[in-house]
C-alpha positions in Angstrom: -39.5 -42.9 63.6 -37.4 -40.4 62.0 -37.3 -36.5 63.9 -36.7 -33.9 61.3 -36.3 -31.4 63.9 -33.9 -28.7 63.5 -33.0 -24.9 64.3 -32.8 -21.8 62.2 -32.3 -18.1 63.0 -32.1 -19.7 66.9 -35.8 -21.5 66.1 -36.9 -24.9 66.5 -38.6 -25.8 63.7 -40.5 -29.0 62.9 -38.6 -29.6 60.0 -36.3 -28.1 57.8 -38.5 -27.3 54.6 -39.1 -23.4 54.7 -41.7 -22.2 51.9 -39.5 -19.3 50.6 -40.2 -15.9 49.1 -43.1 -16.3 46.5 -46.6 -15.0 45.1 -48.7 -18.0 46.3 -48.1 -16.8 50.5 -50.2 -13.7 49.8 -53.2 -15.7 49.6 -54.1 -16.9 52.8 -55.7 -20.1 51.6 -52.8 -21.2 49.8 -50.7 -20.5 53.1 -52.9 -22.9 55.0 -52.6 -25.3 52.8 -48.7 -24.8 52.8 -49.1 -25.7 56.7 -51.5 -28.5 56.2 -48.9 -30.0 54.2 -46.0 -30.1 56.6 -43.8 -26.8 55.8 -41.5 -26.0 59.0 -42.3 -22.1 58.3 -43.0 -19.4 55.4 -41.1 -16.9 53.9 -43.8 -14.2 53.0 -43.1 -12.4 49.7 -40.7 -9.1 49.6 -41.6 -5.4 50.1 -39.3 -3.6 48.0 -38.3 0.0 48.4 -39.5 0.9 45.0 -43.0 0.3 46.3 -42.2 2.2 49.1 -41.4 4.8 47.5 -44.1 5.1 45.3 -46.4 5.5 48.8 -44.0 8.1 49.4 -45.4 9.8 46.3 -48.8 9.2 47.0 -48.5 11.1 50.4 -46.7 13.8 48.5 -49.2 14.5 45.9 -52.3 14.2 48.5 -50.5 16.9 50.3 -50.2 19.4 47.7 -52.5 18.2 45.5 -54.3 21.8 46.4 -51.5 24.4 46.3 -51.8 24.9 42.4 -55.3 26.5 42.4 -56.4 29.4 41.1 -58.6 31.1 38.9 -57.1 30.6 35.7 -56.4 26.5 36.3 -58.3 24.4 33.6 -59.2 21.4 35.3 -60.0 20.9 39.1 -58.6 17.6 39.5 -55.2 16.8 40.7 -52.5 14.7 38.7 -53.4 11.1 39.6 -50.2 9.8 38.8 -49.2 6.5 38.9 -49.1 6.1 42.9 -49.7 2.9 45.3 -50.4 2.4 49.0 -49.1 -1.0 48.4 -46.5 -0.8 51.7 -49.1 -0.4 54.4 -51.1 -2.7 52.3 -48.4 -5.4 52.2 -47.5 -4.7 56.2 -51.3 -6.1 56.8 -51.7 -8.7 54.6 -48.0 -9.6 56.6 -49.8 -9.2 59.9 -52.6 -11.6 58.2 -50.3 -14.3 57.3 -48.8 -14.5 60.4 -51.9 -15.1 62.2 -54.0 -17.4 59.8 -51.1 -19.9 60.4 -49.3 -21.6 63.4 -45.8 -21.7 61.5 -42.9 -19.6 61.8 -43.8 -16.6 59.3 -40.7 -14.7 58.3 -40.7 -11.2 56.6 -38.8 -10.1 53.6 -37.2 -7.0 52.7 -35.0 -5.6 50.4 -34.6 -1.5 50.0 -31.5 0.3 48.8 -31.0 3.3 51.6 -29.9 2.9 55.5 -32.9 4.8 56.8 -35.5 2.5 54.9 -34.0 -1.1 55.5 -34.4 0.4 59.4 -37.8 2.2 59.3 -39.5 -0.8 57.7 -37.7 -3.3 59.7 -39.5 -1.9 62.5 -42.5 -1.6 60.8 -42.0 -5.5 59.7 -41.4 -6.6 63.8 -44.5 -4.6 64.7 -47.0 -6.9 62.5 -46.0 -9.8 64.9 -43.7 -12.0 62.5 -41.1 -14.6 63.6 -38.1 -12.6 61.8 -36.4 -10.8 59.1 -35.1 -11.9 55.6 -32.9 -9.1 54.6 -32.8 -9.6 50.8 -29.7 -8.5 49.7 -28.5 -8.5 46.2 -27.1 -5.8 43.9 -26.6 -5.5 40.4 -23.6 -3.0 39.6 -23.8 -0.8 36.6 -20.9 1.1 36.9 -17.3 0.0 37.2 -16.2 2.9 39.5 -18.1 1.5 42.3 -15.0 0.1 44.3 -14.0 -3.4 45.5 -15.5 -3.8 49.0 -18.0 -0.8 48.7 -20.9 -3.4 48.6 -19.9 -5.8 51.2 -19.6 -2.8 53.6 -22.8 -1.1 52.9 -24.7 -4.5 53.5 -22.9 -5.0 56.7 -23.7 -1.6 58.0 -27.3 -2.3 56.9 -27.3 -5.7 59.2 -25.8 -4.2 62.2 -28.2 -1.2 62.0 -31.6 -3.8 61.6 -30.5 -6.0 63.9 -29.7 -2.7 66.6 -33.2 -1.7 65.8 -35.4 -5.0 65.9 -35.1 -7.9 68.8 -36.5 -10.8 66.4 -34.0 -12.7 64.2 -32.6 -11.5 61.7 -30.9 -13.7 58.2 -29.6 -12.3 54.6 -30.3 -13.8 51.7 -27.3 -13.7 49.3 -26.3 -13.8 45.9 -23.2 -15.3 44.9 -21.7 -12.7 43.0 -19.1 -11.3 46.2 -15.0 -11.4 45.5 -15.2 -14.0 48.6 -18.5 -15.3 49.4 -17.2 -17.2 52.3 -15.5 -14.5 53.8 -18.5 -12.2 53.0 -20.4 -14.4 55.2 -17.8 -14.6 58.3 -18.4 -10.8 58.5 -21.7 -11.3 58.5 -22.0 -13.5 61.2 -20.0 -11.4 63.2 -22.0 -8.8 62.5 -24.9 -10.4 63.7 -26.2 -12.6 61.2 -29.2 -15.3 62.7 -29.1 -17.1 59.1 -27.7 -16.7 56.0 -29.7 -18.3 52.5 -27.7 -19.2 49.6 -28.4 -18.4 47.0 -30.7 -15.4 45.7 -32.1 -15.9 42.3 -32.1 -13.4 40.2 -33.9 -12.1 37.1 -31.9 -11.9 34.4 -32.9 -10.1 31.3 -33.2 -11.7 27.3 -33.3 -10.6 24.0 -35.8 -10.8 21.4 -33.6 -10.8 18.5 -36.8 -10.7 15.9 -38.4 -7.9 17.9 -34.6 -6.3 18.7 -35.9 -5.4 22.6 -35.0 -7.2 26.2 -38.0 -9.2 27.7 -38.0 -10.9 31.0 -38.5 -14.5 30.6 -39.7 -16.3 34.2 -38.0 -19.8 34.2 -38.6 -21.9 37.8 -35.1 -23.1 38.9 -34.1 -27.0 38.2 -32.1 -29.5 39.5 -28.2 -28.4 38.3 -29.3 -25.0 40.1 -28.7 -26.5 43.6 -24.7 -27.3 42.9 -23.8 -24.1 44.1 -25.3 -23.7 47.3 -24.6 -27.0 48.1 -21.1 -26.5 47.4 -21.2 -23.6 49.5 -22.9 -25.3 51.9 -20.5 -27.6 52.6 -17.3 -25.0 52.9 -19.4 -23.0 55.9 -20.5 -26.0 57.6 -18.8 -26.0 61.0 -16.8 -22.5 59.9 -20.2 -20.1 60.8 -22.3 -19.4 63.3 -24.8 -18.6 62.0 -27.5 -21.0 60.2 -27.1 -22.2 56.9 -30.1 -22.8 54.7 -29.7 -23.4 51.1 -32.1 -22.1 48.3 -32.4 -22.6 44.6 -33.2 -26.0 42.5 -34.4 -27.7 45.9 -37.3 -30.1 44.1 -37.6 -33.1 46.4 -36.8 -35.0 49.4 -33.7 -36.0 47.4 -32.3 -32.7 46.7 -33.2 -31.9 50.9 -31.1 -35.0 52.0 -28.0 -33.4 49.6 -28.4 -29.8 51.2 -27.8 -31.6 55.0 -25.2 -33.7 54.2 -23.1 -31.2 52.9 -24.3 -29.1 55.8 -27.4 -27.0 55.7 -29.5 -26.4 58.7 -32.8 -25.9 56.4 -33.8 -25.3 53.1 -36.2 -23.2 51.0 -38.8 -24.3 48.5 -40.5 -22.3 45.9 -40.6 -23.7 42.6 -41.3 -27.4 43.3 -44.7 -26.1 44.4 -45.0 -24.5 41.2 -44.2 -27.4 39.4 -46.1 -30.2 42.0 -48.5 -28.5 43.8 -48.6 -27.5 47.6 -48.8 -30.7 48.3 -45.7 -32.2 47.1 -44.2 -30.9 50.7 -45.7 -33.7 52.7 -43.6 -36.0 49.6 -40.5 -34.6 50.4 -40.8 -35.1 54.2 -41.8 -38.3 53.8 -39.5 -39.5 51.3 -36.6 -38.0 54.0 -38.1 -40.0 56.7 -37.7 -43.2 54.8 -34.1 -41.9 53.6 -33.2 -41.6 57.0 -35.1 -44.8 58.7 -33.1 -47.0 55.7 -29.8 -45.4 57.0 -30.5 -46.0 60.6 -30.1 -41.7 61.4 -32.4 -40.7 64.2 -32.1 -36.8 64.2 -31.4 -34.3 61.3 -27.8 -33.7 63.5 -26.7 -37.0 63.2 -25.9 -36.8 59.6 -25.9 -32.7 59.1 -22.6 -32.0 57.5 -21.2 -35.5 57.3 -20.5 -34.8 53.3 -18.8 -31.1 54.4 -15.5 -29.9 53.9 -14.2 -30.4 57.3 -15.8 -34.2 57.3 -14.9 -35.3 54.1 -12.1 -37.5 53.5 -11.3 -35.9 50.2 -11.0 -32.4 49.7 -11.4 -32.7 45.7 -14.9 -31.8 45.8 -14.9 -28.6 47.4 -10.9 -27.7 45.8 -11.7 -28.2 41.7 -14.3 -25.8 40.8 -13.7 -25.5 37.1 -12.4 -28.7 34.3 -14.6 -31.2 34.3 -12.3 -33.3 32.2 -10.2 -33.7 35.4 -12.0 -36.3 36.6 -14.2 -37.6 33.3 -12.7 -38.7 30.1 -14.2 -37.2 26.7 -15.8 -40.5 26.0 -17.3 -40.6 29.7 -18.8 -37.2 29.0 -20.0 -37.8 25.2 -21.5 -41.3 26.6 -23.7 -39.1 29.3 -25.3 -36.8 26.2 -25.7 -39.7 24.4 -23.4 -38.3 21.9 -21.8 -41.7 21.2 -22.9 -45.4 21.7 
């Protein structure tokens, strides 16, 4: 019989299928059924310093919401505003999660200032959680912002969470650095438990009959899991801290991929989406067979074997770009069916 153990952020886990990141953990139904079905551990969904910020607000206004009186006001009733207490409401419904279910239950943040990725990292360890996702990812707007200026401000916002909490700490990335791997060596040194390739991000549309942006969601698909395998296999053995790949990760297939090229674990979202909770207890089984078929034991004995530093050809991880290097026109025509 197969054992899918492995370890992440310096956990044993039962397996390496994380639930990552999504709206369905919030309900603590769902998140029993997502440990009913076999998940090694949950990613609970992010707190984001906008909705921080608006509590912020909130405490404001309810402060001086009576300073403005006097006898010539028209109306007795503060400026409601639009306000939410949705951090301390999120921090419960984290301390909730983490004990309806035996799992690992990780925490994820993402803020923009020093002082708030610390604060409510130490608001996050308090509610009992397993660790931290720091959910880093920028969008630059402006091109004087200057090569290196993000990489260092992430790094000085990982060494001052992980001064601050004693629970594990991983980033999730997005693979939009001038050297990703390099980005991630610094990491690790600066304390890094984990690192998760690769964020997904939202990226806007337009409407070209209504002439406005709109926000399409689309759940990721198989071609999305190239990269972080890729990128997998390049840190494997070159890292100490954890790999786990994310993005396009849809069934025991795609898992199997993500460890031979070298990831420790792997996160899940829109598979469940797509197949129901359930479809996690498919995808661990269908590993199992995988692995009784090829005689492998333990998830080690075949982690990495498809890696940069185990391959016996370096072509897959040297040619990133023309395709036509290794498929003729006809080859590729053939595959879209373009010609007979």
């Amino acid at each position: 019989m197969a054992n899918l153990t492995t370890r992440y952020m310096g956990l044993e886990l039962k397996n390496p299928v994380i639930v990552g990141a999504n709206n369905m953990v919030t309900d603590i139904d769902k998140l029993q059924r997502i440990e009913k079905a076999g998940a090694a551990a949950i990613v609970f969904k992010s707190l984001f310093e906008e909705q921080i910020q608006l509590e912020n607000l909130e405490q404001s206004e309810l402060k001086t919401e009576y300073e403005d009186r006097n006898a010539e006001m028209i109306t007795l009733f503060p400026n409601a505003g639009s306000v939410s207490g949705y951090p301390a409401e999120h921090l419960l419904k984290l301390k909730r999660a983490k004990e309806s279910v035996s799992i690992p239950v990780f925490a994820s943040l993402n803020a923009i200032n020093n002082d708030v990725w610390i604060e409510y990292a130490k608001k996050i360890e308090e509610t009992g959680v397993d660790g931290i996702e720091l959910n880093f990812y920028t969008a630059p707007e402006k091109a004087e912002t200057g090569y290196g200026d993000i990489e260092k401000k992430q790094i000085k916002t990982l060494k001052g969470v992980k001064s601050a909490v004693k629970i594990p700490v991983s980033v999730k990335l997005s693979p939009f650095y001038t050297n990703t791997l390099q980005f991630v060596s610094d990491l690790a040194n600066a304390g890094a438990d984990a690192v998760v390739l690769f964020n997904r991000l939202f990226q806007p549309d337009i409407d070209i009959d209504a002439e406005k942006h709109h926000f399409p969601y689309n759940l990721s698909n198989r071609e999305d899991n190239r990269l972080p395998m890729r990128f997998a296999g390049l840190l494997y053995g070159n890292t100490g801290a954890s790999i786990c790949t994310n993005t396009g990760i849809l069934s025991g297939h795609d898992v199997i991929k993500m460890i031979l090229a070298g990831s420790d674990s792997v996160q899940i979202v829109s598979t469940l989406y797509l197949n129901q909770i359930e479809v996690i207890g498919s995808i661990l089984s269908d590993i199992e067979k995988w692995m009784d078929s090829k005689g492998y034991s333990t998830i080690d004995s075949f982690k990495g074997k498809l890696s940069k530093n185990n391959s016996e050809s370096n072509l897959p991880y040297h040619k990133a770009q023309y395709v036509d290097f290794m498929m003729t026109t006809s080859e590729i025509l053939k595959k879209y069916r373009v010609i007979n």
